[in-house]
C-alpha positions as CSV (number, residue, x, y, z in Angstrom):
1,X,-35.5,-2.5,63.1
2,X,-32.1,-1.2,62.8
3,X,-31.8,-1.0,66.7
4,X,-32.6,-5.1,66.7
5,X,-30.3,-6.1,63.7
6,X,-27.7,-4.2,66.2
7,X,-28.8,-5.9,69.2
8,X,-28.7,-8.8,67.5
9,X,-24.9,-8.6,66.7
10,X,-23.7,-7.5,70.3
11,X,-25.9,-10.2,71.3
12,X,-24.0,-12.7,68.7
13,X,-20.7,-11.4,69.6
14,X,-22.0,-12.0,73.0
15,X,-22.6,-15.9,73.1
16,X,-19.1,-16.2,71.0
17,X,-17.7,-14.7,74.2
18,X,-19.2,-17.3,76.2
19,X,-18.1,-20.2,74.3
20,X,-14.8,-22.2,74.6
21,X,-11.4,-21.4,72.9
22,X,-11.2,-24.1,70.3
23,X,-14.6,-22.8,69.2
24,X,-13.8,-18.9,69.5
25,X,-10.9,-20.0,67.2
26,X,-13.5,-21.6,64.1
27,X,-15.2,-18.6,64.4
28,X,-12.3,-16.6,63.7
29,X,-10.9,-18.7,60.8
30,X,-14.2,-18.6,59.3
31,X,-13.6,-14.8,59.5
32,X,-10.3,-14.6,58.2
33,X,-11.1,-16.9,55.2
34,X,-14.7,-15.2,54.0
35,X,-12.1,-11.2,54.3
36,X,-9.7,-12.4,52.5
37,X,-12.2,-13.7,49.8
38,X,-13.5,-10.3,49.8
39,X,-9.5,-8.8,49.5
40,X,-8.7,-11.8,46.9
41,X,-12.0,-11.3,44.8
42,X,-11.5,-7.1,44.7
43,X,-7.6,-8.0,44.1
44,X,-8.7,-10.0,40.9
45,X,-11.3,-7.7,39.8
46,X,-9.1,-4.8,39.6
47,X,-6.3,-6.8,37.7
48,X,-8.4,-7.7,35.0
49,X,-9.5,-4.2,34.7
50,X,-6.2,-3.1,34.9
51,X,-5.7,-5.7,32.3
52,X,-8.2,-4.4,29.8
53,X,-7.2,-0.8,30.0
54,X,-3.7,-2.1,29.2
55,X,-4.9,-4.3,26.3
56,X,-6.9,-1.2,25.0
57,X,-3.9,0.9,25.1
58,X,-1.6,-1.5,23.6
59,X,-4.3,-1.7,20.9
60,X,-4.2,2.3,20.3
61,X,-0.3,2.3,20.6
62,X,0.0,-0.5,18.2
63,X,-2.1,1.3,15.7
64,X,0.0,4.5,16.3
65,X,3.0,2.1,15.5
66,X,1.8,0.7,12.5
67,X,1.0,4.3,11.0
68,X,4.6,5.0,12.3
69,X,5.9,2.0,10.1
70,X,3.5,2.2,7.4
71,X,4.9,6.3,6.9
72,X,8.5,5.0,7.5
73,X,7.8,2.4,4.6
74,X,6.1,5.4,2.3
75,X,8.7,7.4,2.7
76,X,11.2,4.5,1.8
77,X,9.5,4.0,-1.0
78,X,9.7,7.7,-2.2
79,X,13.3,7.3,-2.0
80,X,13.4,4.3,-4.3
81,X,11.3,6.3,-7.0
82,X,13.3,8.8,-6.6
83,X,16.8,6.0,-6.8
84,X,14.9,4.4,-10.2
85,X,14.3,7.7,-12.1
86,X,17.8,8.8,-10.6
87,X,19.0,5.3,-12.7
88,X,17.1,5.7,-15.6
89,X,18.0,9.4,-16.6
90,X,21.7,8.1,-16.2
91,X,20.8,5.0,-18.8
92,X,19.0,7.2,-21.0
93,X,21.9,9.3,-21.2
94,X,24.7,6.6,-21.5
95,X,22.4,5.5,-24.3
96,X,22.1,8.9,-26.1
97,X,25.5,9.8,-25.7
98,X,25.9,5.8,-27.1
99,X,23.4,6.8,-30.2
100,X,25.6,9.8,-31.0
101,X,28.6,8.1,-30.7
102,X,27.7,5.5,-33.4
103,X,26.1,8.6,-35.6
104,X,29.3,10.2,-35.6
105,X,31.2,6.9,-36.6
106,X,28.3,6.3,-39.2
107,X,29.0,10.1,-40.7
108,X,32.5,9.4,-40.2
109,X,32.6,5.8,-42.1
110,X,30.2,7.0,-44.9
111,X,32.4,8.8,-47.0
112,X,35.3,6.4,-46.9
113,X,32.8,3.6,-48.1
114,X,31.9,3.4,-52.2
115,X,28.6,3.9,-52.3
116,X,26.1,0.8,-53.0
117,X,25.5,1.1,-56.9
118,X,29.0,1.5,-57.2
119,X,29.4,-2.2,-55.7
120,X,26.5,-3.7,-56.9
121,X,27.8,-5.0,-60.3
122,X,31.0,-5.3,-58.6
123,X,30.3,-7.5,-56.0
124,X,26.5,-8.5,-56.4
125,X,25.3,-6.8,-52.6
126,X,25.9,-4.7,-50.3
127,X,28.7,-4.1,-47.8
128,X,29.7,-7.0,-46.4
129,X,31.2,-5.6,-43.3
130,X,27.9,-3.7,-42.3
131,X,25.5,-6.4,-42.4
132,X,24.5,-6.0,-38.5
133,X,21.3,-4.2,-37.9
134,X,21.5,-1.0,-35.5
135,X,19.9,-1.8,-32.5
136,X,17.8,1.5,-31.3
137,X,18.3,2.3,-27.8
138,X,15.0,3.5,-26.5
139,X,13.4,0.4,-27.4
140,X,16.2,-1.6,-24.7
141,X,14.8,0.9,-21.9
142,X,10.9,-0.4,-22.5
């Protein structure tokens, strides 16, 4: 059989020989356009391959890339704790050093001041000049 099929084609290529030019011509046009289908369609099939196994990649180095940024971000973030309780020891200070300040100037003011039975018939109240409530500092840092 496969001896026919050949003798079919030399046969073919044959009569082709025997026909005119303009004809011998179609046949190769017809030739170079059903190759160069072939090379066009394998062209295109590869490309999108290519095309997929670039998207897939993309899709793994994006993910690496977002663990990148999300670990940049964490460790940003571990900074600003660290910034805030950096902060808040310094105002917790300020407002110790603050309390002890106005303790000393309470010690310091009490035994210049009559004390308040002494100025209760005097006067009908207490000091006048300390009527301001003392604010307590731990309560501004809540």
């Amino acid at each position: 059989m496969l001896n026919n099929y050949k003798m079919g084609i030399y046969n073919k290529i044959d009569e082709i020989r025997r026909k005119p030019e303009h004809i011998r011509l179609r046949y190769v046009w017809v030739c170079v356009i059903i190759s160069m289908a072939l090379v066009l369609g394998i062209w295109a099939l590869s490309l999108k391959s290519r095309q997929y196994e670039a998207q897939t990649a993309g899709q793994v180095a994006g993910q690496a890339s977002i663990f990148d940024e999300l670990q940049k971000q964490k460790d940003s973030l571990g900074q600003y704790q660290q910034e805030m309780g950096n902060i808040k020891g310094t105002l917790q200070q300020g407002l110790q050093s603050a309390q002890n300040q106005q303790s000393a100037q309470d010690q310091q003011n009490a035994p210049n001041q009559p004390s308040a039975s002494s100025q209760e018939g005097f006067s009908g109240g207490g000091n006048p000049q300390n009527t301001n409530p003392v604010v307590d500092a731990s309560s501004l840092l809540q």
